[in-house]
C-alpha angles and dihedrals in degrees: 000000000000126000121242105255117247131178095265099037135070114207097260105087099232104042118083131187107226108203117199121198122189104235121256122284086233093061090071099216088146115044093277096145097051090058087061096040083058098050086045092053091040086049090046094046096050096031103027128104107277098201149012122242088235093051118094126263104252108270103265090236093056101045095077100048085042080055103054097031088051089056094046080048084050101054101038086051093056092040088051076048114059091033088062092055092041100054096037086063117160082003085070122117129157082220116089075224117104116238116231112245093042131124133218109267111209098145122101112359097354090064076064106039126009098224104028095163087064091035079058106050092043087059096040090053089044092049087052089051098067095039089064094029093225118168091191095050080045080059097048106042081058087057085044086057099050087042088062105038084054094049089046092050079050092044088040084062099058094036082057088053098048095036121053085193101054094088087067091032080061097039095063097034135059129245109230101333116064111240085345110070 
């Protein structure tokens, strides 16, 4: 007697075929949405407005040291940056999301500041924000901020789950600010 053939069965009765599917990227299970939260910030913050017509000019004085403290921000934020990157290698994922074969990383930046490449792209855009002296991109690098440091507390989770020695790695380094915060 032989059994009607369905997806998940072979036409022997005891045998089954198990199919695993990776969940949707819209679901989010892995941290899915805050990757396009934080497109959606770095977009704001470089194309965004930069002022309101009722908001003040910059004070003249200030405008020229903005300027060249913004540049010096700038730079020290790519090179964080790509140091993170670099460093992180095949750990790398653009999910806050651990992959799973990954390893904690605590050599190079990360032995200063747990999420560099965030650390990075917070001083970059703030250095950005004083080259054009926008009050507005001032506004949304601190939302920035707060974006990250809620996507980090979201990414430390998982890390704690995957690491047994994250809890100690978080307890000597600092989460977007070296030795700060």
């Amino acid at each position: 007697m032989s059994t009607p053939q369905t997806e998940n069965q072979t036409t022997q009765q005891d045998e089954k075929i198990v199919v695993v599917t990776k969940p949707k990227w819209w679901r989010g299970t892995r941290g899915e949405w805050y990757v396009i939260a934080q497109e959606i910030f770095g977009l704001l913050v470089f194309l965004g407005p930069r002022t309101y017509s009722g908001l003040p000019a910059w004070p003249s004085f200030i405008v020229p040291i903005a300027s060249v403290i913004g540049k010096i921000f700038a730079v020290v934020g790519i090179l964080l940056l790509i140091a993170g990157i670099i460093t992180l290698g095949k750990n790398l994922t653009p999910l806050p999301y651990p992959k799973e074969n990954s390893e904690l990383v605590e050599k190079g930046p990360y032995r200063f500041v747990r999420h560099p490449i965030y650390s990075g792209v917070i001083i970059l855009t703030l250095g950005y924000a004083l080259i054009v002296h926008g009050w507005l991109t001032l506004l949304y690098v601190a939302l920035l901020f707060i974006f990250f440091d809620l996507k980090a507390r979201k990414e430390e989770q998982w890390l704690r789950e995957k690491f047994s020695n994250y809890t100690a790695y978080s307890q000597r380094v600092s989460r977007l600010i070296p030795y700060i915060y």
